[in-house]
C-alpha positions in Angstrom: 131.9 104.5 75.0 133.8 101.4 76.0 133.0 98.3 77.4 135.2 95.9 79.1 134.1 92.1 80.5 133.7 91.7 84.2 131.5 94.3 84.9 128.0 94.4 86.1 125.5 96.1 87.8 123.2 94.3 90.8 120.9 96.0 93.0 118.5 94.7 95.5 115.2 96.2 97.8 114.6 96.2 101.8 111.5 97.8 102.9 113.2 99.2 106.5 109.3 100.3 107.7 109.0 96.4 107.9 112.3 95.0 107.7 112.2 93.1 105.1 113.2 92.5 101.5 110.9 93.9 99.1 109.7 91.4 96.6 107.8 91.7 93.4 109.6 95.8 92.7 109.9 96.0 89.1 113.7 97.7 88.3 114.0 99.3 85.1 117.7 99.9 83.5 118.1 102.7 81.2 121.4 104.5 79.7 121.5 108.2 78.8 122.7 109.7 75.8 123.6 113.3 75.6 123.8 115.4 72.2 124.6 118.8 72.9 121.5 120.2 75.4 119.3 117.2 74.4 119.3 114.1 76.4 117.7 111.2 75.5 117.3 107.5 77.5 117.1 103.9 76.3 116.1 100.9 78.1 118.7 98.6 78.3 117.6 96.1 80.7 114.2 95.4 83.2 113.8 92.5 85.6 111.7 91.9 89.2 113.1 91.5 92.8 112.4 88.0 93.7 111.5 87.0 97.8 114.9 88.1 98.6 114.1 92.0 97.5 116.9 91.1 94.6 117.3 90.0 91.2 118.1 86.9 89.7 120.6 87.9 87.6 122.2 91.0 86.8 121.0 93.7 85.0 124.0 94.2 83.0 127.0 92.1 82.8 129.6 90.2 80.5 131.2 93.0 78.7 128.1 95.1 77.9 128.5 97.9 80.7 129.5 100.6 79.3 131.6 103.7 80.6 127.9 106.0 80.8 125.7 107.3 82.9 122.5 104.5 83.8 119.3 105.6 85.9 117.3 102.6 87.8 113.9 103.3 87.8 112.7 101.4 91.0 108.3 101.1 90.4 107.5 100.9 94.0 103.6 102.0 93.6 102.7 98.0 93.1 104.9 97.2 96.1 103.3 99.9 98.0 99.4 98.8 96.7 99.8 95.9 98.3 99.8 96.8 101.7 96.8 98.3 103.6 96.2 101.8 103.7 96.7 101.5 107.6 100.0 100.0 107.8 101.2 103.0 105.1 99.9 106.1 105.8 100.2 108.3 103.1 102.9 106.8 100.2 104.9 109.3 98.3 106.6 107.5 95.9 105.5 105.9 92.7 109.0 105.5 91.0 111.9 105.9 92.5 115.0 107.3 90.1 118.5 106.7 90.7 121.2 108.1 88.3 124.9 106.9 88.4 128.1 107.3 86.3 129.9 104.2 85.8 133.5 105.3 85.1 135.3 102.0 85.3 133.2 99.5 82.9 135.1 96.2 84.7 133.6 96.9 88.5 130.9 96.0 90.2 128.4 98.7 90.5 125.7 97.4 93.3 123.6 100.5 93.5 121.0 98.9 97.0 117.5 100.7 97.1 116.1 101.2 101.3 112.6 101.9 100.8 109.5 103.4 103.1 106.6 104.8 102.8 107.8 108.8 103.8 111.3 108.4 102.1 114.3 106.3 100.8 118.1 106.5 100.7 120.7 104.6 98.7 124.1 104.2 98.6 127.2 102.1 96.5 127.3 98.5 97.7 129.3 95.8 96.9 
């Protein structure tokens, strides 16, 4: 695997049942490792969205992204427990997983989270 300065990877959280950023989300980093039929994941970085539902800092950056795939692990249960049982409903989601293949280790992956209490989507920012 090879890594190349420049690149980094951002993400940030927006609650769109309330329309607002979703602070205090805990976002794991992890890279996975494949060995034949066995796959294994390490954590390579872990931080907390801030008032504006982002981080305050990259998770990776300054030549240590790798060519790899990552998975963001997006801990929405604490998010969610703060909220009345009213305003939610019934909450799915505990941890929200998002696996991506960064092919070009000098880009800019922003990988955004849109979060609700009956789903979620996600797509490639910039």
């Amino acid at each position: 695997m090879m890594s190349v300065a420049g690149g980094r990877i951002t993400t940030h959280v927006l609650d769109t049942s309330k329309g607002v950023p979703a602070a205090g989300v805990r976002v794991e980093l992890f890279v996975l490792h494949r060995n034949g039929e066995k796959e294994s994941k390490m954590k390579v970085a872990e931080s907390l969205t801030n008032a504006d539902g982002r981080l305050d800092a990259p998770l990776l950056e300054g030549g240590k992204l790798e060519q790899a795939v990552y998975e963001l692990h997006f801990n929405v249960e604490g998010y969610y427990a703060q909220r009345s049982l009213e305003e939610l409903g019934q909450v799915l989601w505990t941890v929200v997983p998002i696996r991506f293949a960064v092919s070009d280790a000098s880009s800019h992956y922003h990988i955004p989270l849109l979060i609700a209490p009956g789903g979620y989507s996600t797509y490639r920012g910039s």
